[in-house]
C-alpha positions as CSV (number, residue, x, y, z in Angstrom):
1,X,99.8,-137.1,-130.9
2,X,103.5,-136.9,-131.4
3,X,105.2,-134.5,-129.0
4,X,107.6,-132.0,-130.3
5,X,110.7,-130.1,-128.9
6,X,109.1,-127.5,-126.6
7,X,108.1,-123.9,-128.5
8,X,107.1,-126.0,-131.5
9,X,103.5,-126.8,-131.0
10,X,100.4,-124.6,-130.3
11,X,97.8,-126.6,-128.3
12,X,95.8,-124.0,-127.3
13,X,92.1,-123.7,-128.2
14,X,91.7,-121.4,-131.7
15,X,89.7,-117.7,-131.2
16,X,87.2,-117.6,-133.9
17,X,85.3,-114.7,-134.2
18,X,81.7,-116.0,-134.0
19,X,79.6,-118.0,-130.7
20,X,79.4,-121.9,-131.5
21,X,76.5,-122.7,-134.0
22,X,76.0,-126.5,-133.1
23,X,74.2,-128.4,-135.6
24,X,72.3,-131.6,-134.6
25,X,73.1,-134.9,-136.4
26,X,69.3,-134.9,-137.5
27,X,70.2,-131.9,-139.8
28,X,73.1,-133.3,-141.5
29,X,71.7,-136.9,-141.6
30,X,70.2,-136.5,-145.0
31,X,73.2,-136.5,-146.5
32,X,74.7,-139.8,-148.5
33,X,78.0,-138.8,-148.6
34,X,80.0,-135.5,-148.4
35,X,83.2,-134.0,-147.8
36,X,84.5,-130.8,-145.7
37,X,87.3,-129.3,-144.7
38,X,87.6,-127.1,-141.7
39,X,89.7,-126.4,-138.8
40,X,89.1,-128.5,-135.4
41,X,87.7,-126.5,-132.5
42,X,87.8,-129.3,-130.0
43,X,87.2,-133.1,-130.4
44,X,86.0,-135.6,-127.9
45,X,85.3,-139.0,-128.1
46,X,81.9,-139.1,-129.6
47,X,81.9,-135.6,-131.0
48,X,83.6,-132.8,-133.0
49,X,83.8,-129.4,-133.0
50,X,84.7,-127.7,-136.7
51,X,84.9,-124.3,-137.9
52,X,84.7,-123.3,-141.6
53,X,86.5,-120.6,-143.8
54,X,84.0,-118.0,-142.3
55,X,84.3,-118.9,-138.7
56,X,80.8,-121.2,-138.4
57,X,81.1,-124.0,-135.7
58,X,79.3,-127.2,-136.6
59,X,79.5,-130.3,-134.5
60,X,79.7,-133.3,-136.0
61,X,78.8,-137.0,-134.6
62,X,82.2,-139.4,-134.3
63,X,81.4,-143.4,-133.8
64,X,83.4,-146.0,-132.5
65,X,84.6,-147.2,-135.9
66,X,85.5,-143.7,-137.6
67,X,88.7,-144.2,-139.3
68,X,91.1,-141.2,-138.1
69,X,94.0,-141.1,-140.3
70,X,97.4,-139.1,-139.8
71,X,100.7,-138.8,-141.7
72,X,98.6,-141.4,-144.7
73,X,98.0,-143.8,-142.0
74,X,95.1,-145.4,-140.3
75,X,94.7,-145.7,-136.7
76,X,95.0,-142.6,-135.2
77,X,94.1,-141.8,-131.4
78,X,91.4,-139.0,-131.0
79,X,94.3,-136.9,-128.9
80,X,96.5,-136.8,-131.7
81,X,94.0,-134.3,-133.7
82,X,95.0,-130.6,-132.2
83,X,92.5,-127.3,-131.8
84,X,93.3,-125.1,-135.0
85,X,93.9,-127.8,-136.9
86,X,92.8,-128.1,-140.9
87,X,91.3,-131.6,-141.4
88,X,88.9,-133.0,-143.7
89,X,85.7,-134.7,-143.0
90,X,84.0,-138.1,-144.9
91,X,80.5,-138.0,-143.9
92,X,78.4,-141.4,-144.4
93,X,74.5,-141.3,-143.3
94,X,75.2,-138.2,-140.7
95,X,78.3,-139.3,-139.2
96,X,81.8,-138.8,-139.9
97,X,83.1,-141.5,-141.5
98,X,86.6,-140.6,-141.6
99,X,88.4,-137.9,-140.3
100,X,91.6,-137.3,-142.1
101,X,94.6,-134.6,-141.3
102,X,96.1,-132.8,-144.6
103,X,99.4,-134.5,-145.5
104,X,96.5,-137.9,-145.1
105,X,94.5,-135.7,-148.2
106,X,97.9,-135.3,-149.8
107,X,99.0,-138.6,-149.9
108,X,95.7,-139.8,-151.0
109,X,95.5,-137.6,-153.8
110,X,99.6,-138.0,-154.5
111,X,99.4,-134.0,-154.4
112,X,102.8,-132.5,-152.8
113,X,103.6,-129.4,-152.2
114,X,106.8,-127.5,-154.4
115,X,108.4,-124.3,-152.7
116,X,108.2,-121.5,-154.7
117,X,109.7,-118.8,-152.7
118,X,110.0,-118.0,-149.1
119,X,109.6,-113.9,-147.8
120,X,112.3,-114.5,-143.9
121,X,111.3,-111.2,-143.1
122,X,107.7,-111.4,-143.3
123,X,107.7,-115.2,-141.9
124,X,105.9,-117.1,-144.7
125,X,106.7,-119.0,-148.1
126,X,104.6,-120.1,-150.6
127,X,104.2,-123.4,-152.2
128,X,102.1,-124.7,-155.3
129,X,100.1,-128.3,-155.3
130,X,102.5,-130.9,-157.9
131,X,101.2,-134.0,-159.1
132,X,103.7,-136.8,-157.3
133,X,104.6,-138.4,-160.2
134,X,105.5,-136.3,-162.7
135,X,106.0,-133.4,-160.4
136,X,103.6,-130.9,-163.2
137,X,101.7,-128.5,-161.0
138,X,98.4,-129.2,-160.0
139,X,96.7,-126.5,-158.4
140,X,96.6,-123.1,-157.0
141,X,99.3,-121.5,-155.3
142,X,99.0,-120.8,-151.4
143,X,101.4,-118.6,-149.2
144,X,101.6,-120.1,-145.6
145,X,102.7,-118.5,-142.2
146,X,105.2,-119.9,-140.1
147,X,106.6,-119.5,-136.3
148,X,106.3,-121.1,-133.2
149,X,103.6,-123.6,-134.0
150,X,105.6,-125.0,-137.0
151,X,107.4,-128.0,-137.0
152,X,110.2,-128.7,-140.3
153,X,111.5,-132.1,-140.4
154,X,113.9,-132.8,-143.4
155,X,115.6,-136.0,-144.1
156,X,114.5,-137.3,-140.8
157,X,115.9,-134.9,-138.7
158,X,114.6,-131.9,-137.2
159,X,114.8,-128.5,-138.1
160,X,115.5,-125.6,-135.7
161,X,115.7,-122.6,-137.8
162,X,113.2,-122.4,-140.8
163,X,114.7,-122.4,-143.9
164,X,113.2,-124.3,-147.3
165,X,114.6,-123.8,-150.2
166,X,112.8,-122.9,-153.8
167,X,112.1,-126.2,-155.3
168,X,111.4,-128.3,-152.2
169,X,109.4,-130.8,-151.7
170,X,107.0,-131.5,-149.0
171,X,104.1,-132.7,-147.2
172,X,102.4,-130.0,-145.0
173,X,100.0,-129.9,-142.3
174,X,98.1,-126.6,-142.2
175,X,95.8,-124.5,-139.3
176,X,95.8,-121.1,-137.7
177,X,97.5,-119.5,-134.8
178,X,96.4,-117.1,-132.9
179,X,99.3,-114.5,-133.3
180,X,98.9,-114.9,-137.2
181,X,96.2,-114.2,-140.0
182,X,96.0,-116.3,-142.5
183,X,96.6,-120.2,-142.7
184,X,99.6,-120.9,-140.6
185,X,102.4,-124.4,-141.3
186,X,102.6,-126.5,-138.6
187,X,104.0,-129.9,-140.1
188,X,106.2,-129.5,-143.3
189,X,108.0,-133.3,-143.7
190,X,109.9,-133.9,-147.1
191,X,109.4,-137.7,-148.2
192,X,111.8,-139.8,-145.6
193,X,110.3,-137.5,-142.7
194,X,106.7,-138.6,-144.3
195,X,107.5,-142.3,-144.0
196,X,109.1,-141.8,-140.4
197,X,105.9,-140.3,-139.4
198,X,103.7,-143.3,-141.3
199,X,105.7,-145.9,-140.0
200,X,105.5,-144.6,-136.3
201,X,102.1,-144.3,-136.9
202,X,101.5,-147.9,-138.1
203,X,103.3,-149.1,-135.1
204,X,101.7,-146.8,-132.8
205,X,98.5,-148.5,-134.1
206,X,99.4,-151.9,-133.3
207,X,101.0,-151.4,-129.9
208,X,97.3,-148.9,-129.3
209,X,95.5,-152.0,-130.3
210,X,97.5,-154.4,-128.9
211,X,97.3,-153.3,-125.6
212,X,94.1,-151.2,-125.0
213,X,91.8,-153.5,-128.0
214,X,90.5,-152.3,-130.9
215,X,86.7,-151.3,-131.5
216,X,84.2,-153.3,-133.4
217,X,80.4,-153.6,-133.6
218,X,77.9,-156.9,-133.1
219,X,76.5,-157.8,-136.3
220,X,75.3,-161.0,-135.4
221,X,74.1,-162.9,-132.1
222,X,73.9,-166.8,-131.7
223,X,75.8,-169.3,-130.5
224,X,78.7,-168.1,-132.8
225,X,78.3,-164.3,-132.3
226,X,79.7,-162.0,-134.7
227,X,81.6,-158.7,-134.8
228,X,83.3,-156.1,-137.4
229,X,86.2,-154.1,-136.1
230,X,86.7,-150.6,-137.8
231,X,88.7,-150.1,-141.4
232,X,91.9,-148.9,-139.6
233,X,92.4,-152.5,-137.8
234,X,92.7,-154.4,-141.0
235,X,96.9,-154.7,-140.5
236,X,96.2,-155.6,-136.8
237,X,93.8,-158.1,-136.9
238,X,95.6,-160.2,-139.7
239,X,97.8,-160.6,-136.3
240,X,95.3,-162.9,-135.0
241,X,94.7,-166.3,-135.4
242,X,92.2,-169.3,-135.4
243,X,91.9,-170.5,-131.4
244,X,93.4,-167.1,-130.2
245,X,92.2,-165.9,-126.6
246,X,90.4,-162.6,-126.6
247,X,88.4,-160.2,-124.2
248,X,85.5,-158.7,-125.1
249,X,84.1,-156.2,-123.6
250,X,80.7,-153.2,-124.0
251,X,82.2,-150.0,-124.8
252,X,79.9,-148.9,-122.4
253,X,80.6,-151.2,-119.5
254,X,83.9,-151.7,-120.1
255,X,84.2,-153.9,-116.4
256,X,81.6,-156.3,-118.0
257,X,83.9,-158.2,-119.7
258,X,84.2,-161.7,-121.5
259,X,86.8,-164.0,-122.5
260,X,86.0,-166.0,-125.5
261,X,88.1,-167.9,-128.6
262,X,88.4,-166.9,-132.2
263,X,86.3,-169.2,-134.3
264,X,87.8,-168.4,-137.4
265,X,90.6,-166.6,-138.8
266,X,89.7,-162.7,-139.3
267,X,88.2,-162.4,-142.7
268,X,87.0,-158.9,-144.9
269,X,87.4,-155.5,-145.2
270,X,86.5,-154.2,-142.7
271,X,87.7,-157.9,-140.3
272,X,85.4,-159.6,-139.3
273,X,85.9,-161.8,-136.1
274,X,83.3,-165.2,-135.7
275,X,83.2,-166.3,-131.7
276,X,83.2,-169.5,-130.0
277,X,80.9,-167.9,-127.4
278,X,77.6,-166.1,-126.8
279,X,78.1,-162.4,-125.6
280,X,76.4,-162.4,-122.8
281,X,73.7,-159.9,-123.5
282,X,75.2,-158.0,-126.3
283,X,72.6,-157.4,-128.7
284,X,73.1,-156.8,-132.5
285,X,73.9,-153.0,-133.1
286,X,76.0,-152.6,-130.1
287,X,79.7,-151.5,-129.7
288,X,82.1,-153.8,-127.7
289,X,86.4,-153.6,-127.1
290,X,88.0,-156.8,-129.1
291,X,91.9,-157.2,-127.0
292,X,93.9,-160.1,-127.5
293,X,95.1,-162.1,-124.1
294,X,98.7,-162.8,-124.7
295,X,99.6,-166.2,-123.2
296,X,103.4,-165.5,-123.7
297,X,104.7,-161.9,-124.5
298,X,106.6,-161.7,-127.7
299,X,109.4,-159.3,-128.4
300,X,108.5,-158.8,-131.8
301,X,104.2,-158.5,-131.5
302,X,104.3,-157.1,-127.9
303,X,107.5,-155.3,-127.2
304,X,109.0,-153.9,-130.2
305,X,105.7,-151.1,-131.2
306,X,105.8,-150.5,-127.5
307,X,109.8,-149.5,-127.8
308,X,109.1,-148.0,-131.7
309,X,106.0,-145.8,-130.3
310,X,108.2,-144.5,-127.3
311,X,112.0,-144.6,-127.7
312,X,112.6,-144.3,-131.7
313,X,113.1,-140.9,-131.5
314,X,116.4,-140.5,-129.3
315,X,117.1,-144.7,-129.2
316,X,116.7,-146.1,-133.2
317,X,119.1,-147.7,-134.8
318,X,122.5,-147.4,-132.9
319,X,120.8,-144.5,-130.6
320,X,122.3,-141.3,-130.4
321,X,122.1,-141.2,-126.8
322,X,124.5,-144.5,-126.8
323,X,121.2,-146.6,-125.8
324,X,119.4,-148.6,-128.6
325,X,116.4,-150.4,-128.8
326,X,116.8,-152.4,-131.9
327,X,117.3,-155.8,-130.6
328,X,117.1,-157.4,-127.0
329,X,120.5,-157.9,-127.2
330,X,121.4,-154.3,-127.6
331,X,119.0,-153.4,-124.7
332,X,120.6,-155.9,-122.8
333,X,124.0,-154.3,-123.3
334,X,122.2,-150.9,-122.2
335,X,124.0,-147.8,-122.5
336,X,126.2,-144.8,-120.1
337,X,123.5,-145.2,-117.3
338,X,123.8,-149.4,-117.4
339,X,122.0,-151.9,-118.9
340,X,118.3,-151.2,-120.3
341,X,117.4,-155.0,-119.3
342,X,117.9,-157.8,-116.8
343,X,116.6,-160.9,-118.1
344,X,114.1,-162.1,-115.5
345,X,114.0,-158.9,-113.2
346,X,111.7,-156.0,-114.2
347,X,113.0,-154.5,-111.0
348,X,116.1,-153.8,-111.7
349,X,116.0,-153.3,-115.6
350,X,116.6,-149.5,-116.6
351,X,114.1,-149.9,-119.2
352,X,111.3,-150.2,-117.3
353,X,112.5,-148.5,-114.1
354,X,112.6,-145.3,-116.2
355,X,109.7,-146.1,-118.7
356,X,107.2,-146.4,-115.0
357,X,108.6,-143.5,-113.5
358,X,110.4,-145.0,-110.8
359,X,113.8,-144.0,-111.6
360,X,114.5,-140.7,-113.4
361,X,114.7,-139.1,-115.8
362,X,111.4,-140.8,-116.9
363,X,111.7,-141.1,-119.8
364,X,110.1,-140.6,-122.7
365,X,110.4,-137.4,-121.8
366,X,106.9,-136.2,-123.3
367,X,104.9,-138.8,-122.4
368,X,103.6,-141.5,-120.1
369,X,103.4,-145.1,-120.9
370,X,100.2,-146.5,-120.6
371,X,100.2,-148.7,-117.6
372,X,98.9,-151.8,-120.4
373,X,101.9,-151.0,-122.0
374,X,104.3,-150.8,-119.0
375,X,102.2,-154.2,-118.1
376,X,103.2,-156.4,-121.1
377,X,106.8,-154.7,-121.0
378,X,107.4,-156.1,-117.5
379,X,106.0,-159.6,-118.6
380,X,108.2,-159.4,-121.3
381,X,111.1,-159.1,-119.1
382,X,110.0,-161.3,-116.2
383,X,109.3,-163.9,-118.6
384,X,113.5,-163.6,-119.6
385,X,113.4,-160.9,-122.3
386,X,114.0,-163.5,-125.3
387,X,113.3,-162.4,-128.7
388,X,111.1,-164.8,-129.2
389,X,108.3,-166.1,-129.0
């Protein structure tokens, strides 16, 4: 999830009026394929709660390789989906197959929204459907509330007060609120805040994979055992290479794990990853965690989404808080508090110092680094912080 300013996101659970009607897969598994769009209720791992336009709860199966896509991008953690929350659902064979938010529908369909008016006294504005291209409308109009779980982000930057004016263009995440009736605004990006959000999200993906694996299921045993990772690792598995070190490990067991070789280079889509090595047990069917072992931590593979995921906010570019993380040799040069990096001493780099906790203000601010994260950053830096390899 990306964190907001405080007062700008509800995360509370939504009120609906009726008791949760929870439908088994075995009643939904006839169906091929389908599409719905509800609002989330709550959403676990393996399962999600969704209520409809008249309050129904349904609970859907998730697996391992459902692709969950935010801001048009794949990849998306399961935390990052919030209660009230409109999303659409692809089913395949009884399970969701993806799980998309609305601006992911929007860009799909190139459908935009165009301001048509906004009522400051009543707090809402409406908006019509355009086509992207040729900016015709392209659907009915809809009048959306907006407060304290709404978040405006135009031309990158933030927006305190909302204000949009007739003609606008955005991309809008829609849900309810408690204090409102109605369907209530929670993200509305115009195009460069879009990207920003995708490309954060791309790179969130990568460092998420990088560092905690990605999912994939056994499709073939032998001697060269086979797996297929999930749609949304198709950018981070062209990472890997022919002869690359992995760990593979049961979803279920994650202590039981294996290090084997790549075979081959990924191939498909969805990848698919050949193995030196039997699996030890793994039968066909079965879930496992595919995470590269990185012999030498690279800036650019390793560091870099780690920083993009965490910092960009308050540190891209030349970093408005005179502290940048667009280069080793700007973090080297560090900022008012010191430098960000001492080439071979994790321990006394501010980077990491703040990024574990150990010297405050931790930062970022709204969030922990995961410690696999905080892991390859001290490597990194142990290692002498080059750029490269």
């Amino acid at each position: 999830m990306i964190r907001l300013p405080a007062g700008l996101w509800f995360l509370g659970a939504i009120t609906l009026a009726q008791s949760p009607v929870l439908t088994p897969p075995s009643a939904i598994a006839g169906a091929s394929s389908e599409e719905l769009t509800g609002l989330v209720v709550s959403l676990e791992a393996d399962r999600l709660l969704l209520a409809d336009a008249a309050g129904k709860r349904t609970s859907y199966r998730l697996q391992p390789l459902t692709s969950l896509r935010r801001f048009g991008e794949p990849g998306a953690a399961i935390g990052e989906f919030q209660p009230g929350e409109q999303v659409r659902l692809r089913l395949r064979g009884g399970t969701v197959a993806e799980l998309s938010d609305a601006i992911s529908d929007q860009v799909q369909r190139k459908t935009p929204f165009r301001v048509v008016s906004q009522d400051r006294d009543q707090y809402h504005f409406t908006v019509e459907p355009i086509d992207g291209a040729t900016g015709a409308p392209k659907g009915e109009r809809q009048t959306l509330g907006y407060g304290k779980p709404t978040f405006l982000m135009q031309r990158e930057n933030p927006e305190f007060v909302f204000r949009v004016a007739e003609g606008s263009r955005f991309w809008i995440n829609r849900g309810a609120a408690p204090e409102r009736s109605g369907p209530v605004a929670r993200e509305v990006l115009d195009d460069a805040s879009r990207e920003r959000f995708g490309r954060q999200q791309r790179l969130r993906t990568l460092a998420r994979f990088d560092a905690a694996g990605a999912p994939a299921r056994v499709i073939a045993g032998g001697p060269i055992p086979t797996v297929q990772l999930g749609t949304d690792a198709v950018t981070w598995a062209q990472r890997l290479k022919s002869g690359a070190r992995v760990r593979v490990s049961n979803l279920t067991t994650p202590g039981n794990a294996r290090i084997t070789m790549l075979a081959a280079d990924p191939s498909g889509t969805p990848p698919i990853l050949q193995l030196r090595d039997a699996l030890g047990g793994l039968g066909v069917g079965e879930y496992v965690r595919v995470t590269p072992i990185r012999e030498q931590v690279s800036f650019k593979q390793d560091v870099e989404p780690i920083l993009q995921v965490n910092c960009l906010p308050c540190h891209g570019g030349r970093g408005a808080s005179g502290f940048s993380i667009s280069s080793p040799e700007r973090l080297r040069a560090g900022g008012p508090r010191g430098k960000g990096i001492v080439a071979g001493k994790s321990g006394e780099s501010l980077l990491y110092l703040a990024m574990s906790g150990e010297r405050n203000p931790r930062m970022p601010p709204d969030r922990d680094a995961t410690p696999e994260q905080l892991e390859l950053l001290k490597r990194w830096i142990d290692a002498g912080a080059a750029s490269e390899p």
